[in-house]
TORBA-192873 format. One record per residue: x, y, z of N, C-alpha, C in turn; residue number from 0. Coordinates in pm, 1 decimal, m for minus. Atoms other than C-alpha are relative to their C-alpha. Example, Ala and Ser with C-alpha at 12.3 -4.5 7.8 and 13.67 -1.06 7.14 Angstrom:
! TORBA-192873
89.0,m119.0,0.0,1230.0,m450.0,780.0,90.0,120.0,0.0,0
m82.0,m119.0,m6.0,1367.0,m106.0,714.0,m77.0,109.0,73.0,1
//
This chain:
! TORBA-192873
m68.2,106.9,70.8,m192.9,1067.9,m38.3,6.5,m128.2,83.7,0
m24.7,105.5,m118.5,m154.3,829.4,245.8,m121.2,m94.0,m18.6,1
168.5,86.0,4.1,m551.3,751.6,237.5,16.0,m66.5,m121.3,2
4.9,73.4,99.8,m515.2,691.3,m129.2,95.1,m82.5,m40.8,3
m100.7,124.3,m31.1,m217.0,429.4,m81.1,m47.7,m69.5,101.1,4
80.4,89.1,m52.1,m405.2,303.3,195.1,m110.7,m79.6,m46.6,5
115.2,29.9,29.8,m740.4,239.5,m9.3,49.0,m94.7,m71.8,6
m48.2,98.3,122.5,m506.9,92.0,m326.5,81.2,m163.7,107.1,7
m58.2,110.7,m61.4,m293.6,m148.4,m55.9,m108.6,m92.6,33.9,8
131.7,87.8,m59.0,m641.0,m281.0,92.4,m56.1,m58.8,m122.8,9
13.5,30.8,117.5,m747.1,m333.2,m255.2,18.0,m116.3,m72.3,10
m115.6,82.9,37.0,m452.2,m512.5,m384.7,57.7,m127.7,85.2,11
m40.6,72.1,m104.5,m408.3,m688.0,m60.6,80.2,m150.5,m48.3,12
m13.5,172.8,43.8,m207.3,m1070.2,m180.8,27.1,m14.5,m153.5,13
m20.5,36.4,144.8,m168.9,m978.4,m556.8,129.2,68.5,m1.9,14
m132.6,m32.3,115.0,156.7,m935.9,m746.3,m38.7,121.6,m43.1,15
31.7,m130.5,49.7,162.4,m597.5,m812.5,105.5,110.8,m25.7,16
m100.8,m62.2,60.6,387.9,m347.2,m987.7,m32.1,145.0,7.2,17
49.2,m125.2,m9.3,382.0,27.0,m893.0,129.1,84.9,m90.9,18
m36.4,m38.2,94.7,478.6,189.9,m1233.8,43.3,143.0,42.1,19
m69.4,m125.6,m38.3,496.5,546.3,m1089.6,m61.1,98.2,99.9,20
48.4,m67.3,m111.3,418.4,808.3,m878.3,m24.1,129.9,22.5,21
m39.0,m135.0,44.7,355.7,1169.1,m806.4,113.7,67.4,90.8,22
m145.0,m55.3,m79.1,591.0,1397.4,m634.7,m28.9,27.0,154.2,23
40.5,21.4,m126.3,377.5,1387.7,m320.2,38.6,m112.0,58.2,24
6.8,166.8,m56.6,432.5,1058.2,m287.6,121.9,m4.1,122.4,25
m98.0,64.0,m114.5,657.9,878.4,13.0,45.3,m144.9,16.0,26
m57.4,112.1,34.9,843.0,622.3,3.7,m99.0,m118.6,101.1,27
98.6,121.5,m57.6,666.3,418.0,279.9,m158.0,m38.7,27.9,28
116.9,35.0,19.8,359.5,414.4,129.4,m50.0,m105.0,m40.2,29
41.4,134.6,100.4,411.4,106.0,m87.2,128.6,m63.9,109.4,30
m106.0,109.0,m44.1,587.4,m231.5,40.7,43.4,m34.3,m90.2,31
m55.7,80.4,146.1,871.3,m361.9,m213.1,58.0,m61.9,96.2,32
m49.7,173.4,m43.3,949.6,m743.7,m139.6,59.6,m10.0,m115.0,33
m56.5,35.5,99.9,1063.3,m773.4,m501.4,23.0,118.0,m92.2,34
m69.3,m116.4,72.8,1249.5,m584.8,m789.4,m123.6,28.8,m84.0,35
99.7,m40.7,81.1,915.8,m570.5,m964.5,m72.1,44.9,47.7,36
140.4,m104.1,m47.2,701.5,m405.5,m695.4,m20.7,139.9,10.4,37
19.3,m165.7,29.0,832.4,m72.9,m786.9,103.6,16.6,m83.5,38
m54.2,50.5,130.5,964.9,m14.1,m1110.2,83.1,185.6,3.6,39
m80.6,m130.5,37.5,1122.7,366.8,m1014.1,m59.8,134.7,m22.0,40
14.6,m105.1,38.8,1112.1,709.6,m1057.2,16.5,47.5,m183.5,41
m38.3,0.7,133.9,1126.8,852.1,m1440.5,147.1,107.1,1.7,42
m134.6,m39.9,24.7,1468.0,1031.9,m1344.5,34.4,161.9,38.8,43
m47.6,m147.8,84.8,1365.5,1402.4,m1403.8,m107.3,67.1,79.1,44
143.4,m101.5,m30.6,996.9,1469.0,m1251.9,m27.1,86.8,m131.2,45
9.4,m52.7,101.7,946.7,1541.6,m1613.0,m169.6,4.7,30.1,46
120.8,m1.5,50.8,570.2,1634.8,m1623.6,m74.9,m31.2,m106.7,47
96.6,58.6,137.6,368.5,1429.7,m1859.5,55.9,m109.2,m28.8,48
m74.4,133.3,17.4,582.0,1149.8,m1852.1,m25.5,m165.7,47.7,49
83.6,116.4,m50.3,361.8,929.8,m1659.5,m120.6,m94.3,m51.7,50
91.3,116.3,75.3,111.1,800.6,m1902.4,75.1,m75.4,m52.6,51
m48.2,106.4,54.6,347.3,694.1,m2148.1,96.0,m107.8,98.4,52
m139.2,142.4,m27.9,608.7,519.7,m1889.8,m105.0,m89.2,34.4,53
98.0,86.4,m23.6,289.3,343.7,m1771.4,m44.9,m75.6,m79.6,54
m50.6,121.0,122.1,242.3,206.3,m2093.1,97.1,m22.1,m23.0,55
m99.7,127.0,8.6,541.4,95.4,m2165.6,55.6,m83.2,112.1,56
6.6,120.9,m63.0,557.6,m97.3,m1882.2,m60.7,m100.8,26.7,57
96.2,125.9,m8.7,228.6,m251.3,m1854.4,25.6,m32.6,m112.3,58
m64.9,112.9,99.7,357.1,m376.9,m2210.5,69.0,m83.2,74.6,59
m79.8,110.5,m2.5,650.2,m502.0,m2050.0,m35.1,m103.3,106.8,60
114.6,140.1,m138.9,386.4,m702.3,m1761.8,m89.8,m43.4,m74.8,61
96.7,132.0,18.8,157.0,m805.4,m1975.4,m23.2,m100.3,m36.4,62
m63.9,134.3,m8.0,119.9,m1141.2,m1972.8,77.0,m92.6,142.5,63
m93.2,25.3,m138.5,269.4,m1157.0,m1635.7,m134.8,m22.5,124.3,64
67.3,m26.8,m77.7,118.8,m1219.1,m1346.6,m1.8,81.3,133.8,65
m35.9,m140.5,m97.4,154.5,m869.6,m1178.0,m146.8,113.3,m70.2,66
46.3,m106.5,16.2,m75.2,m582.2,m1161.3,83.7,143.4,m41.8,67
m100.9,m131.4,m13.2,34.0,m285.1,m1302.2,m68.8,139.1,29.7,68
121.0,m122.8,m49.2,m88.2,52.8,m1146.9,84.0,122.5,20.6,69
m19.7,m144.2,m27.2,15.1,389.0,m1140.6,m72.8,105.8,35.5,70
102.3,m98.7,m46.3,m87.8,668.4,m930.8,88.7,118.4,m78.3,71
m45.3,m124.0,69.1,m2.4,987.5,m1158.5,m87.7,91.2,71.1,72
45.7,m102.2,m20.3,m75.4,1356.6,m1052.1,m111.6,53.6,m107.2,73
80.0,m81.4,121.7,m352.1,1553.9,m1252.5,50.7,77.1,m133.3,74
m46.1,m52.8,109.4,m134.9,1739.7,m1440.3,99.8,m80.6,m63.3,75
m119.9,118.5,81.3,120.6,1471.9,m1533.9,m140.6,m71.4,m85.3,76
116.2,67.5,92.2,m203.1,1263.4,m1641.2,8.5,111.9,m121.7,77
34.1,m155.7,70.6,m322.6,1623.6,m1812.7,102.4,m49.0,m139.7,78
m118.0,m79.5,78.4,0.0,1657.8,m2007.7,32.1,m133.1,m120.0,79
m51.0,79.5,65.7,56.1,1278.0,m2151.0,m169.1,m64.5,m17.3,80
118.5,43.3,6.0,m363.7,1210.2,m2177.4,31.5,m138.8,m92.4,81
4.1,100.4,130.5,m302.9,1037.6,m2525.1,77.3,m103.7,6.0,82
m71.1,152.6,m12.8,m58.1,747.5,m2409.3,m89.4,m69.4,47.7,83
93.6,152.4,m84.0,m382.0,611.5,m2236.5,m76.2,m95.0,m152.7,84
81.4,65.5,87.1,m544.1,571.1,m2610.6,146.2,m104.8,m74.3,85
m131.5,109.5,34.8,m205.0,369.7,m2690.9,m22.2,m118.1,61.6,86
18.0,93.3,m116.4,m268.3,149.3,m2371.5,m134.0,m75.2,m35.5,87
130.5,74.0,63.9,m626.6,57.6,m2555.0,13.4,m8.5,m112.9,88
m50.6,62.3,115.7,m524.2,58.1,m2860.2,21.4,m123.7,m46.8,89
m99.8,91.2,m2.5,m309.5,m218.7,m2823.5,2.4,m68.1,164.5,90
75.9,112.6,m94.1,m510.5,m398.3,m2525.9,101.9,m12.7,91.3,91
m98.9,14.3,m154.4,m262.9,m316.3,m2246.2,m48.9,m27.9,132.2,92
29.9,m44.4,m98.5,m414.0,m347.8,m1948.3,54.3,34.8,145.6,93
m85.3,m117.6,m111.9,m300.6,m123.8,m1669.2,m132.1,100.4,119.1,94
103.1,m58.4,m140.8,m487.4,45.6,m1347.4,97.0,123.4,m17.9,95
m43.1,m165.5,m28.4,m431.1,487.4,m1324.8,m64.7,16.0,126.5,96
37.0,m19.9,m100.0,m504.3,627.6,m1025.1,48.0,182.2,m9.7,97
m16.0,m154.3,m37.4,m542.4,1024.1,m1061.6,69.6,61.1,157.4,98
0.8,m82.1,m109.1,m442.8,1204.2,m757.8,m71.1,140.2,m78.7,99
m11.0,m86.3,54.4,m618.7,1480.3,m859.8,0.4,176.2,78.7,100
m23.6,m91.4,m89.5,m578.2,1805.4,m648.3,m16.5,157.3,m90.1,101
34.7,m106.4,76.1,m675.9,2073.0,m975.8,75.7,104.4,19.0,102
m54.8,m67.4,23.7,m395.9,2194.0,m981.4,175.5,m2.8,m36.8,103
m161.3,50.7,m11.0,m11.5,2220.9,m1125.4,67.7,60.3,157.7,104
m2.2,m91.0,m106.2,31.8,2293.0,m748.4,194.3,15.0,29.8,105
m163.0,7.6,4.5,451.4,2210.6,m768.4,17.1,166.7,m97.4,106
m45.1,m145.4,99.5,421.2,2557.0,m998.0,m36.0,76.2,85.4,107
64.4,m142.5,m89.8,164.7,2759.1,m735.3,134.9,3.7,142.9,108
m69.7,m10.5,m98.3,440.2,2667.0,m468.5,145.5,105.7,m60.8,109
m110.3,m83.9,36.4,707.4,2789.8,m680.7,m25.2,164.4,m25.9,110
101.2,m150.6,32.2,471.8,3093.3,m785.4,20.5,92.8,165.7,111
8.0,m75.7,m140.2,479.1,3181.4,m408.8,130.2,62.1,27.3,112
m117.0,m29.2,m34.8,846.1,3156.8,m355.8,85.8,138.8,m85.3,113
m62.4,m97.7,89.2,909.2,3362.4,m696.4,m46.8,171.7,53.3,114
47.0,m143.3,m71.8,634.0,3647.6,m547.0,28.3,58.1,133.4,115
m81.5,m57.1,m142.9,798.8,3639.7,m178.0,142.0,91.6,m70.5,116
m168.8,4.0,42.4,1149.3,3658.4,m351.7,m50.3,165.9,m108.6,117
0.7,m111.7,115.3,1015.6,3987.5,m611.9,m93.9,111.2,104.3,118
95.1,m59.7,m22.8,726.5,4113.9,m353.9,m98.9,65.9,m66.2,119
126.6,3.1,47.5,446.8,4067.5,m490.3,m86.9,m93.0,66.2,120
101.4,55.6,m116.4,148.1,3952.8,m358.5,3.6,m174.6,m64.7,121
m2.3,98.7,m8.3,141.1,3594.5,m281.4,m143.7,m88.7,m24.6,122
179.5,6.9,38.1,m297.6,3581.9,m351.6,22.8,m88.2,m124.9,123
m21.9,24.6,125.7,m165.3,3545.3,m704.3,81.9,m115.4,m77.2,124
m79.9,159.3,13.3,m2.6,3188.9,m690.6,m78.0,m104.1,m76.3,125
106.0,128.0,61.8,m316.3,3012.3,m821.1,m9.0,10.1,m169.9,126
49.9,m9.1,124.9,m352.3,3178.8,m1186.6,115.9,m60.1,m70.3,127
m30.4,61.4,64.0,m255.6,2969.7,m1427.0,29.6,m128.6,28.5,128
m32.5,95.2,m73.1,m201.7,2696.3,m1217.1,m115.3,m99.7,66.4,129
56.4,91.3,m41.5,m513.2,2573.4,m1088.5,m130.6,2.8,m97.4,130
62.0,41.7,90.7,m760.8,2367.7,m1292.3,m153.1,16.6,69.9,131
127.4,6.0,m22.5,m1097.7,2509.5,m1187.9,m73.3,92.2,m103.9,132
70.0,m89.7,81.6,m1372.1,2696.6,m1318.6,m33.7,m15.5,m131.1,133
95.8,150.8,m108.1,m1508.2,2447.0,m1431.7,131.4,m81.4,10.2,134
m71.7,115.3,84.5,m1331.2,2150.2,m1376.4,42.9,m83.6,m57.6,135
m42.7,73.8,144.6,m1185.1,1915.1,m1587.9,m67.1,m157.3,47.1,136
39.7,149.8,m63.6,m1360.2,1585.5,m1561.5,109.0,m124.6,m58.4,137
m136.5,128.0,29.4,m1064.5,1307.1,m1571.0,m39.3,m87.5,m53.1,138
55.5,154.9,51.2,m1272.5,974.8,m1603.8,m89.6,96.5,m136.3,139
54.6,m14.5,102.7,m1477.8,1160.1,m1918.3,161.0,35.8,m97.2,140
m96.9,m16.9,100.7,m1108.5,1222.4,m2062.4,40.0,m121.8,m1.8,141
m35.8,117.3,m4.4,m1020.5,881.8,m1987.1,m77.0,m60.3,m126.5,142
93.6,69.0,66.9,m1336.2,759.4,m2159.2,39.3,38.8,m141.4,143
m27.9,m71.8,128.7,m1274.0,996.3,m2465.6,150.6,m102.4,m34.0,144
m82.3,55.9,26.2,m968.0,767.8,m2485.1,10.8,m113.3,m51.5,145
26.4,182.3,12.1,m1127.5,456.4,m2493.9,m5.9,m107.3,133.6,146
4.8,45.8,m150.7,m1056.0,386.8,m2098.8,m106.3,m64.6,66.4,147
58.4,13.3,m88.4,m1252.9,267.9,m1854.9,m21.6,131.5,106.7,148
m56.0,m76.2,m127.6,m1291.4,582.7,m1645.0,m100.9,m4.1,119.3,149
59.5,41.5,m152.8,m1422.1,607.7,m1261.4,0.3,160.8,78.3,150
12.9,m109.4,m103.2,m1474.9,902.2,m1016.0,m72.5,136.3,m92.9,151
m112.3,m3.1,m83.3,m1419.9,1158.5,m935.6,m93.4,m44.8,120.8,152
9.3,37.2,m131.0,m1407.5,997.7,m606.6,53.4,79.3,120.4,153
m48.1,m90.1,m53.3,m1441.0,1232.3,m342.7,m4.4,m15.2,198.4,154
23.8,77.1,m187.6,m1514.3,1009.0,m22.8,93.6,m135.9,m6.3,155
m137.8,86.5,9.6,m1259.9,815.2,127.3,m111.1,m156.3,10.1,156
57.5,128.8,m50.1,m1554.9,546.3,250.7,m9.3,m42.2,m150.8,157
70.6,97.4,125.9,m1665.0,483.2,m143.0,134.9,m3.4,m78.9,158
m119.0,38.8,104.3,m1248.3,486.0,m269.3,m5.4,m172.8,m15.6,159
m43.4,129.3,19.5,m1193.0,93.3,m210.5,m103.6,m46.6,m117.8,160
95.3,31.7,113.3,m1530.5,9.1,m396.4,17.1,7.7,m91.3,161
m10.5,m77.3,106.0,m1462.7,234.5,m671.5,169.8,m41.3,m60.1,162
m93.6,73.7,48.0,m1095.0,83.8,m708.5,12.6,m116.3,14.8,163
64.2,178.9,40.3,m1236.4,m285.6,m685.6,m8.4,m16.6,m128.6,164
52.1,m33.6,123.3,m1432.2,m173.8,m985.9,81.4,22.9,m103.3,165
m78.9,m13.2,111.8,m1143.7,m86.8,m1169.2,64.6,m110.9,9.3,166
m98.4,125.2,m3.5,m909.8,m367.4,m1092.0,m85.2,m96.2,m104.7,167
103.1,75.7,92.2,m1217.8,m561.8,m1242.1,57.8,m3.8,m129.2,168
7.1,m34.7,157.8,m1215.8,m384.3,m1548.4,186.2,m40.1,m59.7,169
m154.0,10.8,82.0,m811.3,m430.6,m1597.8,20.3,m138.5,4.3,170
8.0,153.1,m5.8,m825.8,m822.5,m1483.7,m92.3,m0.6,m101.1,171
86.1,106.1,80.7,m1084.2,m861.7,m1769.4,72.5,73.2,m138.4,172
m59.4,m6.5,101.9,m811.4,m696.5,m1993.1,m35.4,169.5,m46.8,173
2.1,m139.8,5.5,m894.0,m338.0,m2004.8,131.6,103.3,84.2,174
m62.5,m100.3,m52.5,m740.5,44.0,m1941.7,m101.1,18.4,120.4,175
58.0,m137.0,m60.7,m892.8,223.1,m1615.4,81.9,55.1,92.2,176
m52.6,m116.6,m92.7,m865.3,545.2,m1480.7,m98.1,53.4,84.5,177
68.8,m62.4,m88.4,m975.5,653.6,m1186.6,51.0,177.3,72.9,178
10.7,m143.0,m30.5,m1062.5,1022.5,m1093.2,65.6,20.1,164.8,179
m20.9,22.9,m130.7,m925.7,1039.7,m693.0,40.8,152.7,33.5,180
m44.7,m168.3,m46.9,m967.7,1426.2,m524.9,95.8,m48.3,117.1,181
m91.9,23.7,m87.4,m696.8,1433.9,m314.8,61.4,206.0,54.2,182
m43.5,m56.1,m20.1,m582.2,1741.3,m137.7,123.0,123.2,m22.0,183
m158.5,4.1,86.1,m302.5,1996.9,m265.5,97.3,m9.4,108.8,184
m62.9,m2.6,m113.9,m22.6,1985.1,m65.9,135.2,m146.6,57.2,185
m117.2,128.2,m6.8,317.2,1758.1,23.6,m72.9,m7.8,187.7,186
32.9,95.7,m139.7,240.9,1471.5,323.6,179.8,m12.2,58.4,187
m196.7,52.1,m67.3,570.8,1460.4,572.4,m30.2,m90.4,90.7,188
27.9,133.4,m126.5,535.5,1130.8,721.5,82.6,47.4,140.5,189
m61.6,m26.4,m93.0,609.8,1163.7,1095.8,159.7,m71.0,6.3,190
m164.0,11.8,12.8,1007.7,1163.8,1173.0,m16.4,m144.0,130.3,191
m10.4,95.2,m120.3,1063.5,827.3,1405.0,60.1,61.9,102.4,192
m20.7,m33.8,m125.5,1110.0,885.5,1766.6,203.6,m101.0,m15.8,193
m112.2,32.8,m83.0,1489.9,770.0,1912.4,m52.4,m56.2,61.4,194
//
């Protein structure tokens, strides 16, 4: 997660920009807020699937503005609210996604572990139902099926900035995109500051 808040900050570098939401990996000092609009919040609940639509309705309430609006959603939050992106084209929103995608509801395989420590049962068995392989799911062709712009998956950190240039493009000329971004499963613990 870090790399892919690093790639989007380098990106973005000097623009007005509004970070609509986030996944549950996320860390707070990944993004800089200077103003009440450079981060618009959590949705309250970690409701899963709740991240397309709050993303549209906010890039409604920016557009016209001169702010970027961008949300990095998880795979399965994307997954779960797909169809708020054909709302967001519909009705000519334009807005930047940013998959994390990691193929898997992995906030369930963690809990899956804790439930099979806690019952003894084998802990092997954390992945079924939970992770999106075999095959997997191509994001930017669900995007597209939407009407999107979609991008990736991007699975090298050297070709992320390029590949989210490319989208910024496409949303400065008034478009949706979504970009595909493999990302690791797994929570980042930023180092604790020294004393």
């Amino acid at each position: 997660m870090p790399h892919l808040a690093a790639a989007v900050r380098k990106v973005i570098s000097g623009r007005k920009t509004s970070l609509i939401h986030h996944p549950l990996s996320w860390s707070g000092y990944l993004w800089d807020i200077e103003h009440p609009l450079d981060y618009l919040g959590a949705d309250g609940g970690y409701g899963i699937g709740s991240g397309p639509g709050l993303t549209v309705g906010a890039a409604l309430a920016l557009r016209g503005s001169d702010r970027l609006p961008v949300s990095i959603l998880g795979d399965s939050d994307f997954l779960m609210g797909l169809t708020a992106v054909w709302t967001g084209v519909h009705y000519k929103i334009p807005m930047l996604i940013l998959v994390a995608n990691n193929h898997s509801y992995y906030n369930d395989e963690l809990h899956q572990e804790r439930v099979a420590i806690t019952r003894s049962r084998p802990v092997d068995n954390k992945w079924i139902g939970q992770q999106m392989v075999g095959p997997e799911l191509d994001i930017a062709t669900l995007a597209r099926g939407q009407g999107a712009e979609g991008f990736g998956q991007v699975t090298s950190l050297k070709e992320l900035p390029g590949v989210i240039a490319e989208a910024v493009k496409a949303v400065d000329s008034g478009l949706v995109a979504v970009v595909d971004v493999r990302v690791a499963p797994g929570y980042y613990e930023p180092p604790t500051p020294s004393s």
